[in-house]
C-alpha positions in Angstrom: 150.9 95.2 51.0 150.8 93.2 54.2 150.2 96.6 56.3 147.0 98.2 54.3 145.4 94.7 54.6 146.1 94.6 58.3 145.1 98.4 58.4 142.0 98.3 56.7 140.8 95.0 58.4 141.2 96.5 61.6 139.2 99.7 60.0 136.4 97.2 59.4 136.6 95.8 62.6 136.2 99.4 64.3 133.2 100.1 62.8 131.4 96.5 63.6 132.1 97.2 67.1 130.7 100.7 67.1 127.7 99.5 65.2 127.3 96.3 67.8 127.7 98.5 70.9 124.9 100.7 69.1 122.7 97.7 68.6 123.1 96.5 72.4 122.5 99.9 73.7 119.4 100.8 71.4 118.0 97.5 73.5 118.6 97.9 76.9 117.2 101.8 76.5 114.1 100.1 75.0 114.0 97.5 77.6 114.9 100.0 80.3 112.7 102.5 79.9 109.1 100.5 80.2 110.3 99.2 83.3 111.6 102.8 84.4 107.6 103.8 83.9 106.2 100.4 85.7 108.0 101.6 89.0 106.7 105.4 88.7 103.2 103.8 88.0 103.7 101.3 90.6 104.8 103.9 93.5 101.3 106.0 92.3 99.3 103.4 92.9 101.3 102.6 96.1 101.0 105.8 97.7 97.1 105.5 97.0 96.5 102.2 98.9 99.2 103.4 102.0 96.9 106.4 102.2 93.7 103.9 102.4 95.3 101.9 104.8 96.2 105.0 107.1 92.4 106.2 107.2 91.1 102.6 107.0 93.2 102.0 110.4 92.3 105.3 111.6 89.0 104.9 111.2 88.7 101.1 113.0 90.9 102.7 116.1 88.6 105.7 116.4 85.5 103.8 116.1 86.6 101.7 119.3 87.4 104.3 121.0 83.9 106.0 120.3 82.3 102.3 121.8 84.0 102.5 124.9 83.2 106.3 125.1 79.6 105.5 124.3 79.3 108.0 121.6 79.1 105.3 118.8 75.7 106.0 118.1 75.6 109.9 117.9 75.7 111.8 115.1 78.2 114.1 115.7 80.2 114.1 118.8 83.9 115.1 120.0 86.5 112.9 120.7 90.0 113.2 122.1 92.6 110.5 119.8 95.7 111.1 120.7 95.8 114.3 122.7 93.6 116.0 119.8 90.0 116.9 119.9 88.4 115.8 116.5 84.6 115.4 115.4 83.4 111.8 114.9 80.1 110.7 113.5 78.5 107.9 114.4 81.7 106.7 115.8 83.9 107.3 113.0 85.8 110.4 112.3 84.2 113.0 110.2 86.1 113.9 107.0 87.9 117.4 108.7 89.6 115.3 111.3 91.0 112.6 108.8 94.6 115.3 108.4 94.5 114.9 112.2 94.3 111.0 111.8 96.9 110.6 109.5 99.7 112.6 109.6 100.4 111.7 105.1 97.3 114.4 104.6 99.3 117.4 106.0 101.3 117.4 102.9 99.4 119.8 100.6 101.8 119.3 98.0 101.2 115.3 97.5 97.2 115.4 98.0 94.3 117.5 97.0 90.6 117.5 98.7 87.3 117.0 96.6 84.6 117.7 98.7 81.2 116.5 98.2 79.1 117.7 101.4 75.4 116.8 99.8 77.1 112.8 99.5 78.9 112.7 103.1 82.1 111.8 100.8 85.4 113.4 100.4 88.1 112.5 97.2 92.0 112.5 98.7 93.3 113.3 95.1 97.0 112.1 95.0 99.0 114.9 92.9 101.5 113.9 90.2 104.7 116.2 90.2 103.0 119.0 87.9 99.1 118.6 88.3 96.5 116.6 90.3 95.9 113.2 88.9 91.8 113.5 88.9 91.6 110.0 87.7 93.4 108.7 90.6 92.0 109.2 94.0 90.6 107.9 97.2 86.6 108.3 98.2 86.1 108.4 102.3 82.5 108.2 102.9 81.8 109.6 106.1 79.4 107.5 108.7 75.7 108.0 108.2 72.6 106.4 110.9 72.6 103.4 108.4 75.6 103.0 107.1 79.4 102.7 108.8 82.0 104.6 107.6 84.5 103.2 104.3 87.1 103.8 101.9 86.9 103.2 98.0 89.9 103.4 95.8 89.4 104.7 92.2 92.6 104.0 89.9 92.4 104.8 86.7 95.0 104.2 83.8 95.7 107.6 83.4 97.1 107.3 86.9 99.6 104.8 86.2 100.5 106.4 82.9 103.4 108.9 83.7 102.6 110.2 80.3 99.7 110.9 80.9 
């Protein structure tokens, strides 16, 4: 009698186990996976501001060099930056040249262009593993006689959702 009271406590005891090392698992997957998402949301978002601050310093180090070339003030002009011949206006370097600049927009496969010729603007659209991410991109607006050259970032949820 001893033994099947032994045996089927340690039968009870089995399954508790099982059903406690179900328990802790079913919370670290739900705990696990939100933060999984945060750092593929964070490393979108990341790649969009290293991309601004490429062309941002791009553009600042080509716009001196246009002021001590004295072509600052032209509206289109060529200018040799490192050993390559690319088109600035008004001192800063037209949209074509920025893959020239900043070596991140050679990769076709992690950025798509949005032209807009008639706004002097072009969208860098970072591309998530299976499509663009249209919602998620950077605007360069390219020099005009009034205004200097910039960068705007446009970061929509969508972006950080790898749902999406």
């Amino acid at each position: 009698m001893s033994q099947a009271i032994k045996l089927s406590h340690q039968q009870g005891r089995g399954w508790l186990e099982a059903l406690l090392l179900v328990s802790i698992l079913s919370v670290l997957v739900v705990i696990a996976i939100p933060k999984f998402y945060d750092y593929e949301a964070d490393a979108n978002v990341s790649a969009l501001k290293g991309l601004k601050s490429g062309i941002d310093s791009a553009m600042t180090q080509t716009h001196a060099l246009a002021e001590k070339k004295k072509v600052s003030d032209q509206a289109e002009q060529s200018l040799t930056v490192n050993g390559t011949s690319i088109r600035v206006s008004y001192g800063y370097p037209e949209a074509s040249a920025l893959p020239e600049l900043v070596t991140a927009l050679k990769d076709a496969t992690r950025w798509q262009l949005r032209r807009y010729p008639e706004k002097n603007r072009v969208d860098f659209i970072w591309r998530l593993p299976d499509q663009p991410a249209t919602d998620c991109y950077l605007t360069y607006y390219e020099a005009t006689a009034s205004t200097k050259a910039s960068t705007q970032l446009v970061i929509h949820q969508s972006c950080q959702s790898p749902t999406r």
